[in-house]
C-alpha positions as CSV (number, residue, x, y, z in Angstrom):
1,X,-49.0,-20.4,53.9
2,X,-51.0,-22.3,51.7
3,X,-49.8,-24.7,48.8
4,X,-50.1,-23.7,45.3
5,X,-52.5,-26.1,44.6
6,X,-55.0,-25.0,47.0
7,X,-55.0,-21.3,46.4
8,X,-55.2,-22.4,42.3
9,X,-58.7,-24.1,43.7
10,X,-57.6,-27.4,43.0
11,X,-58.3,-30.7,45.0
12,X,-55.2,-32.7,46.0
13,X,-56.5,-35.6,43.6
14,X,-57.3,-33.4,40.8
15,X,-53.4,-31.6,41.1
16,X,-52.0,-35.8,41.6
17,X,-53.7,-36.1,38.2
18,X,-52.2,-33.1,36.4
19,X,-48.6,-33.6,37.5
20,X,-48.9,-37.3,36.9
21,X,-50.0,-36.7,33.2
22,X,-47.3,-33.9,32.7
23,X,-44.7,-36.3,34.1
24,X,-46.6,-38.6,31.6
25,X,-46.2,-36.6,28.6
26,X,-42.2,-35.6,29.3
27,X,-41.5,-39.3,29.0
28,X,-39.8,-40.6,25.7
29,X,-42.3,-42.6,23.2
30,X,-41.4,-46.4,24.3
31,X,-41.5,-45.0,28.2
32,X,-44.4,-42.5,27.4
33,X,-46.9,-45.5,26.2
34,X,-46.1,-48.0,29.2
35,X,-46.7,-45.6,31.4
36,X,-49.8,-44.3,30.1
37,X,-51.3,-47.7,30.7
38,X,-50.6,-47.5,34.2
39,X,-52.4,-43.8,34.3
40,X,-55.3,-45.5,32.9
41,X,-58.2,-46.3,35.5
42,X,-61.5,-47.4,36.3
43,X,-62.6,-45.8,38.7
44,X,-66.6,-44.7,39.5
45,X,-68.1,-42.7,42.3
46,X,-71.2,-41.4,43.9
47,X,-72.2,-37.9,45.5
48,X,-74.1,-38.9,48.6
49,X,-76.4,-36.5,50.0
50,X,-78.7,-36.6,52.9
51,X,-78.1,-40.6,53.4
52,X,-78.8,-41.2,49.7
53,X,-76.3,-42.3,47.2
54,X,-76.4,-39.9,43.5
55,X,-75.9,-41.0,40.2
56,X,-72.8,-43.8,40.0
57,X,-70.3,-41.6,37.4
58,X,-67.0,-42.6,35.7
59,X,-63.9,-40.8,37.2
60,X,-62.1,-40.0,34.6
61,X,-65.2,-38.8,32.4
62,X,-65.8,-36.7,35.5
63,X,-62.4,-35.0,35.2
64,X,-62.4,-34.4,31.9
65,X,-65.7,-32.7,32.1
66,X,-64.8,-30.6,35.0
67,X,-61.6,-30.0,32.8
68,X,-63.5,-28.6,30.1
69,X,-66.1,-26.8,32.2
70,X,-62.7,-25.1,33.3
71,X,-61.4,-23.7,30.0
72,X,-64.5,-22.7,28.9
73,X,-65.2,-20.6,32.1
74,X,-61.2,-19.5,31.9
């Protein structure tokens, strides 16, 4: 049996992120805004391919272009 997450086509990492913002969001306000700093990150990556590192991206612009590429498609 798979998990949910899988056969939704999600990463583990991108269904960490969802649940963690939902969790987020259920928070009251003075909880909600502390812990939405911690969410926060800087994070970058690169694709490589073929022993060649790609373009160096933001991770969270990433997600929230993939997010969008998602809705539209949906």
């Amino acid at each position: 049996m798979t998990a949910a997450w899988k056969a939704a086509g999600l990463t583990y990492n991108r269904y960490i992120a969802v649940a963690s913002r939902v969790v987020r969001r259920s928070l009251k306000e003075d909880k909600r805004i502390a812990a939405e700093r911690r969410g926060e990150s800087e994070l970058r990556f690169a694709k490589w391919q073929n022993g060649k590192q790609g373009e160096v991206k933001n991770l969270d612009a990433a997600n929230a272009a993939n997010a969008t590429e998602a809705a539209a498609s949906s």
